[in-house]
N, C-alpha and C positions, 0 to 999 in steps of 0.2 A: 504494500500500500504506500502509495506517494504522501510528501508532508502534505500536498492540497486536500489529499483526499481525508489525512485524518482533520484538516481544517474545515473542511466543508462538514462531517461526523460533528463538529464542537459545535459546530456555528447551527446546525440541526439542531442538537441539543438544549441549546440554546434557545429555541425557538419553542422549546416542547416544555421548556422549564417554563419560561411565560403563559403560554396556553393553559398549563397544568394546575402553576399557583390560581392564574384570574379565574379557574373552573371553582378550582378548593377556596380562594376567597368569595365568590359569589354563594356558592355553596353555605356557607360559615356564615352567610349576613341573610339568610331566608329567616323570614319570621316563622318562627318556633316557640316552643313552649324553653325555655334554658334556663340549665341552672342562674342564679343568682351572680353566682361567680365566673360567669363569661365576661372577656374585654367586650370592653364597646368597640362597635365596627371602625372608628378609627384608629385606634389600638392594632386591630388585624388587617387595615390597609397598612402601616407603618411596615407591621412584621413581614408582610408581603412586600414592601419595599425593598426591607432591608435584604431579602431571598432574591429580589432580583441583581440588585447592587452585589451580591456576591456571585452571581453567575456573570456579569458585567463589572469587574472590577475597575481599579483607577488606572492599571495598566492598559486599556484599550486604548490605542492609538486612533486616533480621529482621519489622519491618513490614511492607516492601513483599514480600520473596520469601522465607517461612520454610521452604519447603521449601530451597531454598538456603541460607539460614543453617541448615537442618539438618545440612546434606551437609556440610558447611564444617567445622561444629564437629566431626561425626562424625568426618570425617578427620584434623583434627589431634589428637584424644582416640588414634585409632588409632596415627596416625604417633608420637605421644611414646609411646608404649605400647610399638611397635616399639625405638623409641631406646634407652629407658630399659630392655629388656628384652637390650640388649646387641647388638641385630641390625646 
């Protein structure tokens, strides 16, 4: 296997890790009957931030994978937005 091919594998991954969290946070914010002791739905958009920020670390090169320096930036504009919004 060529290094593209394992980079396109990551870069898949990558793609499946997003889908997979926004399914499981959507999932996690249906109204239900829940314990008491469930975060508030900003609490688990954060936690979900911070799970994409780690599949999208500070090493993404905005040259080499802008699509990933997109996602990267997105998420932390979002996650201070959460913070700063008191969540």
């Amino acid at each position: 296997m060529s290094t593209n091919e394992q980079d396109d594998e990551g870069r898949t991954d990558r793609w499946q890790s997003l889908v997979t969290g926004a399914f499981l946070l959507e999932e996690a914010l249906k109204p239900t009957p829940s314990p008491t002791h469930s975060p508030p739905p900003g609490a688990l958009a954060v936690r979900y931030l911070d799970s994409v920020l780690e599949v999208f670390p500070s090493s993404v090169d905005p040259v080499d994978d802008f699509e990933g320096y997109a996602i990267r930036r997105m998420a932390l504009a979002l996650r201070r937005a959460l913070e700063d919004g008191g969540c």
